[in-house]
N, C-alpha and C positions, 0 to 999 in steps of 0.2 A: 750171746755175742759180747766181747769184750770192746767198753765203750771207746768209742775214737776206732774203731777196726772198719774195714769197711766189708760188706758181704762178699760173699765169692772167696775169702782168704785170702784177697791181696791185703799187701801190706802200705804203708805209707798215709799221710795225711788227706783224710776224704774231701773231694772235691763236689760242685753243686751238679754234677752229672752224675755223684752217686747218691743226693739226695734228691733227686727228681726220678733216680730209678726206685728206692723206694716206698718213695710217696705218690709211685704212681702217675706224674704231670710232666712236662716237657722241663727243659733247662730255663727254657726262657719264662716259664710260669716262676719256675723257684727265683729266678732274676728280678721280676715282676713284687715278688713276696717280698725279698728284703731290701728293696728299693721303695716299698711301699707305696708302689703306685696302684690308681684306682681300679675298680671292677674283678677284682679278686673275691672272691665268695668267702664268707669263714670259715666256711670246711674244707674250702684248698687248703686256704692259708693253715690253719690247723694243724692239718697233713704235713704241708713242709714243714714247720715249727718242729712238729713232734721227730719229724726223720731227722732232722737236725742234728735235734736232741740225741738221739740216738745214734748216731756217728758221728758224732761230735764233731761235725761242722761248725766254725764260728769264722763270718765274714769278719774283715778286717773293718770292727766299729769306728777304729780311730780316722781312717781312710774316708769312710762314708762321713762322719761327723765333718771332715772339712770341705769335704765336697757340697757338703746339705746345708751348712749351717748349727745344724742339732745333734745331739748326741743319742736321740733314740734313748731316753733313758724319763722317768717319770717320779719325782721325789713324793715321800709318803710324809705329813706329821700327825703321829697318833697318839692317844695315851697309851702308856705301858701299865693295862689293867688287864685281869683276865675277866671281865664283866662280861654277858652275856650278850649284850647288845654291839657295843663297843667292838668286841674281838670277832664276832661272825661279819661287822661292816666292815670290818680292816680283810677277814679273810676273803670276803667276796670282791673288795679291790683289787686282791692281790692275784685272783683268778680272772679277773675283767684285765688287767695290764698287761696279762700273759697272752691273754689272748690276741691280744696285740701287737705283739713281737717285741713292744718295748721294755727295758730294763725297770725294774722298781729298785728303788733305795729310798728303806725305812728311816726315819728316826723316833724315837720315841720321847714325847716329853713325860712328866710325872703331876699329878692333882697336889697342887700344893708347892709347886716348883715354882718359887719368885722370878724366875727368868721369864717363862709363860712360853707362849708360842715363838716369837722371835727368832730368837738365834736357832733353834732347828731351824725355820724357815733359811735361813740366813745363810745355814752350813749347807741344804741342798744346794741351792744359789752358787755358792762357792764352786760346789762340784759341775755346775752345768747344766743340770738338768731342763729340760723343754717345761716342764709342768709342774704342778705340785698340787696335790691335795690336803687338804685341811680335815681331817676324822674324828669328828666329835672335843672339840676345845672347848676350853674351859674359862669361864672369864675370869683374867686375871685380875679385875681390881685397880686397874690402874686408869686413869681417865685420859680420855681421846680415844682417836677411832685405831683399829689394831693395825688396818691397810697402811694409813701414814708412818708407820713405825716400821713398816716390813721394808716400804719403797722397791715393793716388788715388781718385775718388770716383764712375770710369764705369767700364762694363763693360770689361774687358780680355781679349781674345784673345793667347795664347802659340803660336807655333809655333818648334818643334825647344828646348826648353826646358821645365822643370818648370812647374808653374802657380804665378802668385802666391798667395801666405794671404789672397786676400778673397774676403770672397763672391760677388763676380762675375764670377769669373776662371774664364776656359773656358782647355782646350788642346784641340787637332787635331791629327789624322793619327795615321799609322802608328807605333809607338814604335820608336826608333832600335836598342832592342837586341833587340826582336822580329826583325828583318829581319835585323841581325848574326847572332845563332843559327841562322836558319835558311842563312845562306851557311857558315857554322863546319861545322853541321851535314852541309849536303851535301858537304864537304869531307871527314869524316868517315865517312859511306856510302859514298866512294869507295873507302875504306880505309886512307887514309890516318895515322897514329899519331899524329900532335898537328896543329895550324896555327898559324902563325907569327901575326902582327899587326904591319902597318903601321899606325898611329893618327894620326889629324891630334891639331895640336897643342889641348893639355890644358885649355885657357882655354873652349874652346867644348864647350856642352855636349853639343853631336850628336856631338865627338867621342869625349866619355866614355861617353855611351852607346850607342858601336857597341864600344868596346872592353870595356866590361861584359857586352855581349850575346856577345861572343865568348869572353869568360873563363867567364861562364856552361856555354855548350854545355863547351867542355870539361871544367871540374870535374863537370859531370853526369854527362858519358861516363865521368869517371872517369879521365882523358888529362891527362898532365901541361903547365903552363902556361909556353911561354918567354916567354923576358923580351919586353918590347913595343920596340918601335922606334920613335918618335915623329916625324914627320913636319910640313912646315908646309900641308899641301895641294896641294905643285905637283908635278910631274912633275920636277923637278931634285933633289928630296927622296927622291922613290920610286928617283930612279936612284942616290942616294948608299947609301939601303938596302939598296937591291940589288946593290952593289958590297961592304957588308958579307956581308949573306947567301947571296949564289954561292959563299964560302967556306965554306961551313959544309954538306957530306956527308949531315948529316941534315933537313934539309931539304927537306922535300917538297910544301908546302901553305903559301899565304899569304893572308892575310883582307886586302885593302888597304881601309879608310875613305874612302877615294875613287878615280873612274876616272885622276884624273891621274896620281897616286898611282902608279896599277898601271902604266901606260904606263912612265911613266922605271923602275921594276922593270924590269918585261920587259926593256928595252934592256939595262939590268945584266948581268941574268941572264945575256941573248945573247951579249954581247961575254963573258963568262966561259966562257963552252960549256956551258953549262946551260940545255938543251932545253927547251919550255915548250908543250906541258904534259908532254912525256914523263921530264923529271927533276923538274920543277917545275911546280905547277896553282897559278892564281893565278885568284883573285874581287876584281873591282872594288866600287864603290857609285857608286850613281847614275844611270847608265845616259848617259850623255854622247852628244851626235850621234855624236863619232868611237868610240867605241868599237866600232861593226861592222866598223869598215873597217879597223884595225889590226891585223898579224899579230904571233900568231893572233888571231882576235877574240875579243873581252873577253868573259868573264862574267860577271854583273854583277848586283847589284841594281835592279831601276828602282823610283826616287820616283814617286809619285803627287802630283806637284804642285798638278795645275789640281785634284785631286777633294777635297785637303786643304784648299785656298786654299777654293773655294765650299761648303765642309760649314762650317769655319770662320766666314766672314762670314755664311752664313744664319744660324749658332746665335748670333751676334755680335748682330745685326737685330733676331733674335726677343726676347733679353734688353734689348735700346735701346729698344723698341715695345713691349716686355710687362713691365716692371718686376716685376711683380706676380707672374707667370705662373712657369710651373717653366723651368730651361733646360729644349732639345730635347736627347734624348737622342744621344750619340754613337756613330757609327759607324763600326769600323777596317778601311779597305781591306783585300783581301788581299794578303802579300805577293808581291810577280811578282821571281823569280829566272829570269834571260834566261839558259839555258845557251847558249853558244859555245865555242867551240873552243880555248880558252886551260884546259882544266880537264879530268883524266881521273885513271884510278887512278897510285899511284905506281910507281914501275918494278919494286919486287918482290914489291908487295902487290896481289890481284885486287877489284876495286871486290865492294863490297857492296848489296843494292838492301831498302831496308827498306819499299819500299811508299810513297815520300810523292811528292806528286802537286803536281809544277812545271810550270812551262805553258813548252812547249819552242813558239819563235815560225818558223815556216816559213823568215822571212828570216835567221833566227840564223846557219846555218851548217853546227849540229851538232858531232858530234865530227869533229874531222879527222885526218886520215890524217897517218903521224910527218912531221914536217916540221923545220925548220931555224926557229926564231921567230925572228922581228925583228921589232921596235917604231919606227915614224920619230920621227926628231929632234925634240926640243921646242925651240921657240926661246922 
């Protein structure tokens, strides 16, 4: 069916009587939907979105917007990186926002951009928008607090970032250094006497605080802290590291801030003759497609994207909709640490089991039997 048509073969511009025939609900439910009033389920709403969509119904936004107040629309600022972490929390917004009926508009800044977050902020603003999210920024370097600089005066959602000092500022998701401790940690239980830290570089704040969450566990344990290795995120950085640390005997355990990261490691390690995981156990982050498939395969933390991305924008919604109202309260995934076969005791110490309860995935792998590691090439 050609888009904008309405079924049956009439012709002319479809009206919400032939999107309530499609999507199956009354007229007054599709009224209900983009008027966004309460007690609509998300599978109505869905339904009508989708038949919309598909006959290319569009209420007059401009009409609703001065009626409401708002423009039903929800501003994005992201980095314009193709990172693995970074671009699935941006894609999982952008399917949370939809599901909402509201507009998104992107902008994207760049790592290393002297402007910083600001004026994106700045340019949503201009346009109107009810909301705006913050995705993974980057400190600029510049001293005072970033809130005071924006003088922003709509809710703001943070993800992988501290919250701004306004009262309307939400974060989501899991905290970065919760998840690092508990990869430290199991590293630890293995038996192992300290872990290393690869860290992505220091500008971003998901990577200080993975590498907080890891200094943590060990000062707890009471296990002394080597120096960090700093990384830029790729796998030609993990393998530089790992071309430093295959030298160094007492090495047994490495915490990587990301799976690329561990990947160019591992090759390191291999071309040095250092076994992995049988001289070396190595923990990724993030849990990447390839990370099963590489030997050995990775162990790894997995993000919760899509559950961070839609707790996020509902709490975003309710405070855009309910000014007045309390935020909804926040809830923290659990963490999922993916054991695989990149990770076991060190070679003259017997793994320890203190009882904590990781959800071992049937396709992982498991422990593997001693093998020869090797990681393929990164281009």
């Amino acid at each position: 069916m050609t888009r904008g048509a309405r079924r049956g073969g009439s012709s002319g511009a479809p009206r919400s009587v032939d999107v309530a025939r499609v999507a199956g609900v009354s007229q007054k439910t599709v009224s209900r939907v983009f008027n966004d009033e309460p007690y609509v389920s998300a599978d109505v709403r869905r339904r009508v979105l989708e038949a919309a969509d598909e006959l290319g119904y569009r209420l007059n936004n401009a009409a609703r917007a001065l009626a409401s107040g708002r423009t039903r629309s929800i501003g994005v600022v992201t980095l314009g990186t193709a990172l693995y972490g970074p671009a699935s929390l941006i894609m999982g917004v952008e399917r949370a926002v939809r599901d909402t009926g509201y507009a998104l508009r992107v902008v994207n800044t760049m790592e290393g951009d002297p402007a910083g977050v600001a004026p994106a902020v700045h340019s949503l603003l201009d346009q109107g928008v009810d909301g705006i999210v913050i995705s993974e920024p980057i400190d600029d370097g510049r001293d005072g607090d970033l809130a005071a600089r924006l003088d922003v005066d709509v809710p703001v959602l943070v993800l992988g970032a501290p919250p701004f000092s306004t009262p309307r500022s939400l974060v989501a998701g899991v905290d970065a250094d919760v998840m690092a401790r508990t990869a430290t940690e199991y590293l630890l239980d293995l038996g192992h006497v300290t872990v290393h830290h690869l860290a992505g570089p220091q500008r971003w704040f998901a990577a200080r605080d993975r590498a907080q969450g890891w200094r943590s566990a060990l000062v707890g344990n009471g296990r002394a802290v080597p120096p960090v290795i700093e990384g830029d995120w790729s796998a030609a950085s993990g393998y530089a590291a790992g071309r430093r640390l295959a030298s160094d005997a007492g090495v047994t355990a490495v915490f990587t801030a990301n799976d690329d990261m561990a990947i160019g490691l591992i090759r390191a390690l291999t071309e040095a003759g250092r076994r992995v995981p049988e001289d070396v156990s190595v923990v990724g982050f993030d849990d990447i497609p390839v990370a099963a498939y590489v030997t050995p395969p990775l162990t790894t933390i997995r993000q919760p994207f899509d559950v961070v991305a839609q707790e996020g924008i509902k709490r975003l919604v309710h405070i855009i909709e309910n000014p007045q109202a309390d935020p909804l309260p926040a809830s923290e995934p659990p963490v999922d640490l993916i054991l695989r076969a990149s990770t076991g005791p060190p070679p003259t110490r017997p793994p320890r089991d203190r009882g904590r309860r990781i959800a071992h995935r049937p396709d992982a792998g498991g422990p593997a039997p001693p093998a020869q590691a090797t990681a393929p090439a990164q281009n």
